[in-house]
PyMOL CGO cylinders between C-alpha atoms (Angstrom):
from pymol import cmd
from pymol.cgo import CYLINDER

trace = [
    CYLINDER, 104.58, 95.31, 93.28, 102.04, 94.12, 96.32, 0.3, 1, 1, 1, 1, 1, 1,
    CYLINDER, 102.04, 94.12, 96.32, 102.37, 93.63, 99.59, 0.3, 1, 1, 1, 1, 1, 1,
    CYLINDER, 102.37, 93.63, 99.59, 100.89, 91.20, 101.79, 0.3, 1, 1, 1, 1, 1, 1,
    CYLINDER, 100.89, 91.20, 101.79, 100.11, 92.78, 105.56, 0.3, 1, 1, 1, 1, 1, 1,
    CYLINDER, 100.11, 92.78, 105.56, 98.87, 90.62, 108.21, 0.3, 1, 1, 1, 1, 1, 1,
    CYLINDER, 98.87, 90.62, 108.21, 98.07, 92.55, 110.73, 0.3, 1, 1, 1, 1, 1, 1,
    CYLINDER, 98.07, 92.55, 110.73, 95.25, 93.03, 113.81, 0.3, 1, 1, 1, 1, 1, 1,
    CYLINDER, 95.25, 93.03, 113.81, 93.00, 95.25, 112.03, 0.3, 1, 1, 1, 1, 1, 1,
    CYLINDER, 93.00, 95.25, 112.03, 92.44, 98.47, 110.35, 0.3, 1, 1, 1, 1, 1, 1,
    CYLINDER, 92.44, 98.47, 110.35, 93.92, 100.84, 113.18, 0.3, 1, 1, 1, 1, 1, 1,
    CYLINDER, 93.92, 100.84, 113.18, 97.43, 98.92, 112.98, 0.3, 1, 1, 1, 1, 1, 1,
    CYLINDER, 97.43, 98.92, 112.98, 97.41, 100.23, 109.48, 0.3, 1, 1, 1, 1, 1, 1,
    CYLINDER, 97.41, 100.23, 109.48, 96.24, 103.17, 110.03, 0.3, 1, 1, 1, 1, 1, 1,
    CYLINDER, 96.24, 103.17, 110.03, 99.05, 104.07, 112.93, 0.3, 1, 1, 1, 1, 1, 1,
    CYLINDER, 99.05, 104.07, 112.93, 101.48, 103.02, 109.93, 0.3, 1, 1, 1, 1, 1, 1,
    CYLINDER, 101.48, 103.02, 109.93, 99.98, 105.36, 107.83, 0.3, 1, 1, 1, 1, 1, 1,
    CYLINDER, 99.98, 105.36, 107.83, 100.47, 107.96, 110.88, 0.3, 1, 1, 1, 1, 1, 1,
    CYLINDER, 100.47, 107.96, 110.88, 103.90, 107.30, 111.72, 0.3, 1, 1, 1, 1, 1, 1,
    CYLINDER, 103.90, 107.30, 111.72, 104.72, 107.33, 107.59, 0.3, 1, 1, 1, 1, 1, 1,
    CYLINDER, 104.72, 107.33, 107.59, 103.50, 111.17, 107.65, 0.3, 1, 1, 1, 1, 1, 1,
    CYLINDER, 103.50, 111.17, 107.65, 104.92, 111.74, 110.85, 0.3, 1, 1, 1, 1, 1, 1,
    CYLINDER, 104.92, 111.74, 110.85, 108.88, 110.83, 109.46, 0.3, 1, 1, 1, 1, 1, 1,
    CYLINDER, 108.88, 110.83, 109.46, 107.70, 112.58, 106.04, 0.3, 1, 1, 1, 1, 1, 1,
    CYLINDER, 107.70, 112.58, 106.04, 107.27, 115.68, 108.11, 0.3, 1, 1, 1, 1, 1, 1,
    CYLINDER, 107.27, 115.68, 108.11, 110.28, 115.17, 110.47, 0.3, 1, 1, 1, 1, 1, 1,
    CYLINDER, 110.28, 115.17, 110.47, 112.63, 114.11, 106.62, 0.3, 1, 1, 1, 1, 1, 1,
    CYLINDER, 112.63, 114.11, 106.62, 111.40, 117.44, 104.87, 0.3, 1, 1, 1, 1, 1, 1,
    CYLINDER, 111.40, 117.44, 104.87, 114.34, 120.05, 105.23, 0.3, 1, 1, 1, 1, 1, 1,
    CYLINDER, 114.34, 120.05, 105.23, 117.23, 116.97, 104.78, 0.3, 1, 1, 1, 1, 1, 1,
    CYLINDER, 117.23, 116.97, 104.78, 115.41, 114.83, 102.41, 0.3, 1, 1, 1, 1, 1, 1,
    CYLINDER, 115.41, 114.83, 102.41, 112.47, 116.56, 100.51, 0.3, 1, 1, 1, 1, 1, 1,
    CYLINDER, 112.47, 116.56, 100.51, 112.68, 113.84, 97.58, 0.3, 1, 1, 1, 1, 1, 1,
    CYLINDER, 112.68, 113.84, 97.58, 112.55, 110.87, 100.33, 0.3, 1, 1, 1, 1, 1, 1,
    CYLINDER, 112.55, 110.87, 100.33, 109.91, 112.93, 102.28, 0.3, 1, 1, 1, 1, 1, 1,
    CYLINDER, 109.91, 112.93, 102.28, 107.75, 113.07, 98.98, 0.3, 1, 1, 1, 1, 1, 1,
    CYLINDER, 107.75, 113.07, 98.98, 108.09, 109.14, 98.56, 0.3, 1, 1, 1, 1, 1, 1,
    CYLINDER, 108.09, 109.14, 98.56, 106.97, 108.31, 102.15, 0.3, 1, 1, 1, 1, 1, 1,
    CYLINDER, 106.97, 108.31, 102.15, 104.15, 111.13, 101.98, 0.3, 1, 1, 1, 1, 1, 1,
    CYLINDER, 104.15, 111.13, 101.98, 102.71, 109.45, 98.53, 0.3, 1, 1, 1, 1, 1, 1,
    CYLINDER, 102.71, 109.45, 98.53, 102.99, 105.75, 100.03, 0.3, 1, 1, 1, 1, 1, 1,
    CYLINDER, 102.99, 105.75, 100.03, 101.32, 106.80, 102.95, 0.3, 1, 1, 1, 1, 1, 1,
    CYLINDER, 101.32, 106.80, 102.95, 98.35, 108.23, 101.26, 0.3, 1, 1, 1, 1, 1, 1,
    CYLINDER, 98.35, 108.23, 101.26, 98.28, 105.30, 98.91, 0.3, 1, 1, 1, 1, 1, 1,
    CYLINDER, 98.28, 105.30, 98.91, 97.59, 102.94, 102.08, 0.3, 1, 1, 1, 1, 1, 1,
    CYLINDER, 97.59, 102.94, 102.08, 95.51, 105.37, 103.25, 0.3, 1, 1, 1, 1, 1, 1,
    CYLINDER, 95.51, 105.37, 103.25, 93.17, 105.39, 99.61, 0.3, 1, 1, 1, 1, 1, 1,
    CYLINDER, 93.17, 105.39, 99.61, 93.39, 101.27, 99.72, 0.3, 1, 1, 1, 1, 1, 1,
    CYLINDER, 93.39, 101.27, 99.72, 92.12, 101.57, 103.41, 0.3, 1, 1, 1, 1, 1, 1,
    CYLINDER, 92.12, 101.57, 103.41, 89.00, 103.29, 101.82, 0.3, 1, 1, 1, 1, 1, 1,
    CYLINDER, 89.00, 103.29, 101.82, 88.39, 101.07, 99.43, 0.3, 1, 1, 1, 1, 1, 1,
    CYLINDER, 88.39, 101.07, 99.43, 87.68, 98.28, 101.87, 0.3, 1, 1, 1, 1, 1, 1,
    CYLINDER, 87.68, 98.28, 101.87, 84.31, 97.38, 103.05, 0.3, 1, 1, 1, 1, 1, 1,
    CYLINDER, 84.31, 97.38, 103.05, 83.63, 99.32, 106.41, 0.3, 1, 1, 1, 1, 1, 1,
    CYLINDER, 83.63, 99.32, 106.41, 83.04, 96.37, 109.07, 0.3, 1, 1, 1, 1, 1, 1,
    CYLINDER, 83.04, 96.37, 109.07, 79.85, 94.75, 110.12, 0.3, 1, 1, 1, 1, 1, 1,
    CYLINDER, 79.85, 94.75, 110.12, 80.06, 94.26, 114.17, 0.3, 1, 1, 1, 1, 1, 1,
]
cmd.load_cgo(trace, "trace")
């Protein structure tokens, strides 16, 4: 499956990619399994972030 983002720029993502970790960590004790799913899509952004070409200003 993809997923088409529009957003401002890299730090939009990138405070997705925060806030994913952030629930993972706040879903451990109730929902380890669900925790586990957010942690690994979060860290999947995060490797597709570095895979982009660092910006030219």
């Amino acid at each position: 499956m993809a997923v088409l983002l529009r957003l401002g720029d890299t730090d939009d993502l990138a405070e997705i990619v925060e806030g994913l970790i952030a629930g993972a960590d706040a879903k451990q004790a109730e929902a380890p399994a669900t925790a586990a799913r957010w942690r690994d899509l979060a860290h999947n952004i995060g490797n597709s972030l570095d895979l982009l070409p660092q910006p030219t200003k």
